[in-house]
N, C-alpha and C positions, 0 to 999 in steps of 0.2 A: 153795357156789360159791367158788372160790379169784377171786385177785385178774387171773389172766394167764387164767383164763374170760372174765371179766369185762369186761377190756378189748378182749373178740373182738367184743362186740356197741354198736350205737350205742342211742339210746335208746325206737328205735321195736320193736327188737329186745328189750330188757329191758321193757321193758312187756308182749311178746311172749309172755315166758316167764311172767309174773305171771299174764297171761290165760288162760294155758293149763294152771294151775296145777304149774308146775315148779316154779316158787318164787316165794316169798312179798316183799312189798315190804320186811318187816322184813327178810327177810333180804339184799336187795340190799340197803339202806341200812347195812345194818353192813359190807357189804364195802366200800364209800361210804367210812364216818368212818374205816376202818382204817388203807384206802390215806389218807386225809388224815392223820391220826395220825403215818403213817411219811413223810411224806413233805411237808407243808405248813411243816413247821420248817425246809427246808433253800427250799421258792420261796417263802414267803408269799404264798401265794395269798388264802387264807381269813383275817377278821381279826376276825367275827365268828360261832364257831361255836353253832349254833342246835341239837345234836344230840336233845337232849329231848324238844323240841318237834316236831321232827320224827318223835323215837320214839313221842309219844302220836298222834299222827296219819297212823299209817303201814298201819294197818288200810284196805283197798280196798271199799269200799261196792260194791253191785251197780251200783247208778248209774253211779258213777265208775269201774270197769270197762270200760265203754263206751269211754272218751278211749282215745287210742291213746298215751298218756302215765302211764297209771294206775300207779301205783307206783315210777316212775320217780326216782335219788337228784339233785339239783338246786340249785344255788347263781343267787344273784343277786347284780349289781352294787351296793355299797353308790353309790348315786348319785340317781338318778331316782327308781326303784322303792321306796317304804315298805311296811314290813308291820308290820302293828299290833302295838303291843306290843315294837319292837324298836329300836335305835339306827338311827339314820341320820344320817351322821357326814362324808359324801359329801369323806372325804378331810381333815377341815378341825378344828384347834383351836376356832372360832368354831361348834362345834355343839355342842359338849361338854354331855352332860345331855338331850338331845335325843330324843327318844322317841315313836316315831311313834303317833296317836292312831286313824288308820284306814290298812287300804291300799289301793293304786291298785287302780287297776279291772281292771288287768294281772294284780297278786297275788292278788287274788281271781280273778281266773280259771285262773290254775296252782293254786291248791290245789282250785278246787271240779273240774278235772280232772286232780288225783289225785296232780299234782306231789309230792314231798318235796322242802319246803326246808329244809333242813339247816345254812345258812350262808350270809353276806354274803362278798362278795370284794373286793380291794384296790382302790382307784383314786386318780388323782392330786386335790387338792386341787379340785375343784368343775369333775374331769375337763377341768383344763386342758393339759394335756401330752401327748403324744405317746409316752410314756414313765410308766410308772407306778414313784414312787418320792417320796411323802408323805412328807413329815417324821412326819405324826403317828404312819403305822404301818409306815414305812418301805419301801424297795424291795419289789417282788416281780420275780422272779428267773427266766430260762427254765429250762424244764426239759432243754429241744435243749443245752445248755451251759451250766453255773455261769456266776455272775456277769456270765451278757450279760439286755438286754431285753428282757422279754416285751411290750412294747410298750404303748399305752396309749393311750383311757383305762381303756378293757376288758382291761387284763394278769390283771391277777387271776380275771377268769373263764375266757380264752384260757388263762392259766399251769394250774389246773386243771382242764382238758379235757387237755390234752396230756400233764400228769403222769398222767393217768386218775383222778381221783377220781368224775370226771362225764361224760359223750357228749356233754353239750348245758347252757349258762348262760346265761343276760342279760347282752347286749353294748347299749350304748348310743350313737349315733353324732354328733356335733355336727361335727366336723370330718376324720372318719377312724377315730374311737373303736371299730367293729366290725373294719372292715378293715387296718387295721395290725398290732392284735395278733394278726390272724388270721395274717397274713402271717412275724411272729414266728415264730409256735407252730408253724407247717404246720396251720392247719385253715382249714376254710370259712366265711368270712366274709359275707355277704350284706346289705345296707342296705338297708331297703325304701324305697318312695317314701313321701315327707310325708303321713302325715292316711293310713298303712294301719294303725298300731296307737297304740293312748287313750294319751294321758302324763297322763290325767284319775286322781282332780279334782286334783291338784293343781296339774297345768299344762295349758294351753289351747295353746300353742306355746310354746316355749324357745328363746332363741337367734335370733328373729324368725324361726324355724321349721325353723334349722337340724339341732335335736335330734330324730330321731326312736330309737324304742326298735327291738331286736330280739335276736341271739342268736349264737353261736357254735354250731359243731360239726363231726363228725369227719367225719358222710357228710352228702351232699346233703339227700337225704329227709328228715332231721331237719330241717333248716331248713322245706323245703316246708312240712311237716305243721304246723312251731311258727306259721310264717304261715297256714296253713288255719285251727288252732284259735281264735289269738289275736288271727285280725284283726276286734278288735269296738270298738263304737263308746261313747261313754258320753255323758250327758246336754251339751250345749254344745259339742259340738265345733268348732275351729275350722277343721280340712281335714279330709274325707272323701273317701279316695281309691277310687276307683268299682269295684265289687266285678270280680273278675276274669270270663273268658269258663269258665274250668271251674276248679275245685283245682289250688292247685302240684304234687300229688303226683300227677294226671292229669297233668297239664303233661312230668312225669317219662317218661311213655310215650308222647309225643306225638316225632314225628323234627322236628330243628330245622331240615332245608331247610337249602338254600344259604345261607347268611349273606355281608352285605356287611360286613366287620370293617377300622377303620383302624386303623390302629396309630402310635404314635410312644413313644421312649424320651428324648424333648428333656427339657432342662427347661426350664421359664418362666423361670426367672431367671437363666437362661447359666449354669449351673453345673453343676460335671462329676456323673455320673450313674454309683454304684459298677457294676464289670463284672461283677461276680455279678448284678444287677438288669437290665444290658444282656442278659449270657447266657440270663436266664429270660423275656426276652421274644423273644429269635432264637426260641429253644427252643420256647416257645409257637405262634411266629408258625408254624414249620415244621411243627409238629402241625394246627394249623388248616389248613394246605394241605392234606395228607395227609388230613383228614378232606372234603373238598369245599368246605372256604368260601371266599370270595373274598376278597384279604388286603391291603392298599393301605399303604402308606408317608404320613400327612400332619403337615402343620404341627397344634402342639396348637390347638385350636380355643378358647381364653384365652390372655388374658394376665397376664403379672406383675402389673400393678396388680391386677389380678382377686383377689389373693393378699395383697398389700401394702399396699392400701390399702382396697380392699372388703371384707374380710372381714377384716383386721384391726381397721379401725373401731368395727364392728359388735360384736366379741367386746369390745374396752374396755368399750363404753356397755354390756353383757351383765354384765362382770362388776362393773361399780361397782352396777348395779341389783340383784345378785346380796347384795350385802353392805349395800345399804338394807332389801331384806326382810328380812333374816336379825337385822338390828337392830329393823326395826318391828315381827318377832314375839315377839320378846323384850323391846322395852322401852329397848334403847339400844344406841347406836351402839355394831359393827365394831370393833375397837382393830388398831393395826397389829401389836401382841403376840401378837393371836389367829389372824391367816393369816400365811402365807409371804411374804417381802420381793417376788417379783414379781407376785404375785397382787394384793398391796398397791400397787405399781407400776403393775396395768394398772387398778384401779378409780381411783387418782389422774390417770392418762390419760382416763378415762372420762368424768372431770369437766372435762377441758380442750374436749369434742367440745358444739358447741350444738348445739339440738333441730335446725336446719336441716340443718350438717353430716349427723346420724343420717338425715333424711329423706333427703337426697341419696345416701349409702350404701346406703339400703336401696332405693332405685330404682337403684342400680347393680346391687345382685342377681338384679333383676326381670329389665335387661335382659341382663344374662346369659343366667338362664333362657329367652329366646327365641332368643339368640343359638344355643344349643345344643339349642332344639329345631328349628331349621333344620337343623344339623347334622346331625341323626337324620333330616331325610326322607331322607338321602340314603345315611346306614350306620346297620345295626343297632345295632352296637355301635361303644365306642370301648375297645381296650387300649392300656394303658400300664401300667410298674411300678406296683405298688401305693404303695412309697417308696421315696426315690431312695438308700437305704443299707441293703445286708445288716442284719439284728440285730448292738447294737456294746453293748460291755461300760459293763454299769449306772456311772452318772454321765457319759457321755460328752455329752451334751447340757446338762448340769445348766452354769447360768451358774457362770464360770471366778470364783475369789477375787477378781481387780479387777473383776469384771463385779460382783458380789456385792456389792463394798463400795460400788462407785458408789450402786446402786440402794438398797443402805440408806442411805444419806448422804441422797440428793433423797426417797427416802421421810420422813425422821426431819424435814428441813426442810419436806415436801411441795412440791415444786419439778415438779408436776406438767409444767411448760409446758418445762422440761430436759429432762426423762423423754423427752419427746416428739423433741426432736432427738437424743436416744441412741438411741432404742427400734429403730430400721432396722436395726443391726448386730443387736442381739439376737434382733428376728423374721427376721432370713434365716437366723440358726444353724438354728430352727426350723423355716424353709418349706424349707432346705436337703432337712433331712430328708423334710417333706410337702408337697411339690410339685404332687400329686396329687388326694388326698382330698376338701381341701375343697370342689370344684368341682361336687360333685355335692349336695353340704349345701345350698347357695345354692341351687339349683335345685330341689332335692328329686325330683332324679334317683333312680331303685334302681340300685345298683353291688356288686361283689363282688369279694372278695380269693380266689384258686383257690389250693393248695396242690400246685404244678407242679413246682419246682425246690428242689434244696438244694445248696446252696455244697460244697467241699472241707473246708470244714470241719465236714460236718456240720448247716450251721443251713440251715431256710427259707425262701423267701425267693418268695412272695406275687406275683402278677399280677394287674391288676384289667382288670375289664370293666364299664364303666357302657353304660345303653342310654336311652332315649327314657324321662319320666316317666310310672310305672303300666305299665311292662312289663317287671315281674319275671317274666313267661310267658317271655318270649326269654332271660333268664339263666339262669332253673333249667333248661329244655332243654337249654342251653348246657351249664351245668355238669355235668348227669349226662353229655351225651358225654364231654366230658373226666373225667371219674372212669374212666369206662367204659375208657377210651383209655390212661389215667398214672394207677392204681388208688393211691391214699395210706391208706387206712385201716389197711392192713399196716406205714407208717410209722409209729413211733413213736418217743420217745427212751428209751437206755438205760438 
């Protein structure tokens, strides 16, 4: 199979061919590490490649035949996801030597159906940014155009799906992390609701439940399918989200009916909203008429605090608790030497919030979540931009040299209670950009990035639709019409 075969099919498709014995999974997998070989040196996508290990285990058992993933070539986020035996390094100096002892209950179930994982992929330092671009292993890079973002915290899985190394990777979501880089790359992004796939055993909720796991890819069905297989439960869970009425990939042949769909392109925080992001939601909004839904103009259903103070808070106390573990399993404290200057900044904010503040925030989440399940009696769905800026060339978000020196300055003094009257300019550079996303994390909404529109310049540029929690059924419907309607898989970059 050459490499432009290869990238004709997604990976329900390649599995397809294994089953049917066209070819063999050894031999996708080398088309896999070739296209990587040629082509990971220029996005950094991949930062830990696993090729061996994946060649002794590329042989398809009659069993694992069955999965509709069997032989399939496959990369995971270095973040969430361990797999025994391998680094997990989730972005960070502070893991160095770090070698996972079992894997989640996720990895075990991609390899015992049939998966090859072949490689870890890039992410920002303990998938804090919106942008993937670690110190330790450096930017990863679109493939849509050199030197702009593949977005983050999931760039590195999104960057190669796009390049083609892979149809389908682990995308991880705490604030946006599936959907932005989907929105980047042009692929399909989908978030499922809280408590529909295990972050066990290592974590019971992340993020007071922001994090859930899931996946990128090129067609709809992949995602469905990756949801049908892997939405399993493991011993203590702490949210179980109620199994569906049939399969997302039945869901797929199901007609999605009139839809009540609101739309707005505001942003929470009065701030202008790029016109490439405006154009892909006219764009959209005009397709949805055309297709019979019903299409309404309203106010966003949050607010800026919602953003600024909710869920900023919340992410401090996350990441100072973040670098107490990572000390307590090793034995001693975090050094400011071993994470990045604002990573170190927002765990010393972390320590300025008392346990009441934290409770108070996290009962602001709660009422959110109702606020916007009132919402939903009344629309199906809600689109808006996925983020409020086309893809912009790598370091453009990255704190400016006086921004940098401040925060090493109050880091080096620990001037935590400073930090804190600086930090509002620095988080709206960011919610500048993700306006959006987080809204559906605190709720544990399912939401999704469509790959609708590309700029004049070439790059993609992402719509989302979040719906009512546990009714990923009304988005995969959703999104196979529009594939069906604005076909993208014939998209790709040069």
């Amino acid at each position: 199979m050459t490499f432009s075969e290869y990238r004709q099919y997604d990976a329900l498709g390649l599995a397809q061919l294994v089953q049917s014995g066209e070819l063999t999974a050894v031999e996708l997998l080398e088309v896999a590490i070739a296209r990587a070989e040629v082509i990971n040196p220029t996005i950094n996508a991949i930062i830990h490649p696993l090729y061996e290990r994946a060649r002794e285990k590329a042989e398809v058992s009659a069993e694992t035949a069955k999965s509709p993933f069997a032989g399939v070539p496959f990369l995971i986020k270095d973040l969430g996801l361990a797999l025994q035996g391998t680094p997990l390094r989730i972005g960070s100096r502070s893991t160095a030597g770090d070698i996972s002892a079992e894997s989640s209950y996720l990895v075990s179930a991609f390899e015992k159906a049939g998966l090859l994982i072949f490689g870890k992929t890039n992410t920002p330092e303990f998938g804090l940014t919106p942008f993937t671009e670690p110190e330790l292993f450096g930017p990863t890079t679109n493939p849509w155009k050199p030197g702009y973002t593949a977005g983050g915290s999931s760039g590195g899985s999104a960057a190669a799906i796009a390049a083609g190394i892979v149809p389908l990777a682990t995308a991880s979501d705490g604030g946006g992390s599936i959907r932005m880089p989907a929105s980047c790359c042009g692929l399909f992004g989908l978030k499922p609701s809280r408590g529909r796939l295990s972050l066990g055993p290592g974590g019971g909720e992340m993020w007071g439940g922001a994090v859930v796991e899931g996946c990128n890819s090129r067609s709809v069905r992949d995602s469905a399918a990756f949801l049908d297989q892997f939405s399993i439960q493991g011993p203590g869970e702490l949210y179980v989200a109620p199994a569906p009425e049939r399969t997302y990939l039945e869901e797929l042949n199901q007609a999605t009916g009139k839809l009540r769909i609101a739309y707005s392109y505001e942003h929470p925080l009065g701030l202008p909203v790029d016109q490439d992001c405006i154009d892909a939601i006219e764009s959209t909004v005009s397709l949805l008429a055309e297709l019979g839904h019903e299409v309404e103009a309203v106010p966003l259903p949050y607010e800026r605090e919602d953003l600024t103070e909710t869920f900023l808070h919340l992410i401090m106390g996350e990441v100072n608790a973040e670098l107490r573990r990572i000390g307590q399993a090793r034995g001693r404290a975090v050094s400011r030497a071993e994470v990045e200057e604002n990573t170190f900044a927002l765990s010393l904010l972390g320590d300025t919030i008392t346990a009441g503040a934290y409770a108070y925030y996290r009962s602001r989440w709660n009422d959110l979540a109702r606020r916007q399940g009132r919402f939903h009696q009344t629309y199906d769905c809600l689109l808006t931009p996925t983020v409020a800026l086309a893809p912009f060339k790598v370091g453009g978000l990255a704190s400016t040299p006086a921004e940098h020196f401040l925060i090493k300055i109050l880091n080096r003094l620990r001037l935590g209670s400073l930090l804190k009257a600086n930090i509002g300019e620095l988080a709206k550079k960011v919610f500048n950009y993700m306006p959006y996303t987080p809204i559906a994390n605190m709720t544990g909404q399912p939401a999704m990035s469509v790959p609708l529109h590309w700029n004049e310049q070439g790059l993609p540029v992402g719509v989302m639709f979040t719906s009512a929690i546990y009714r990923e059924d009304i988005l995969f419907r959703l999104a196979k019409q529009l594939e069906e309607a604005r076909p993208w898989m014939n998209k790709v970059p040069g």
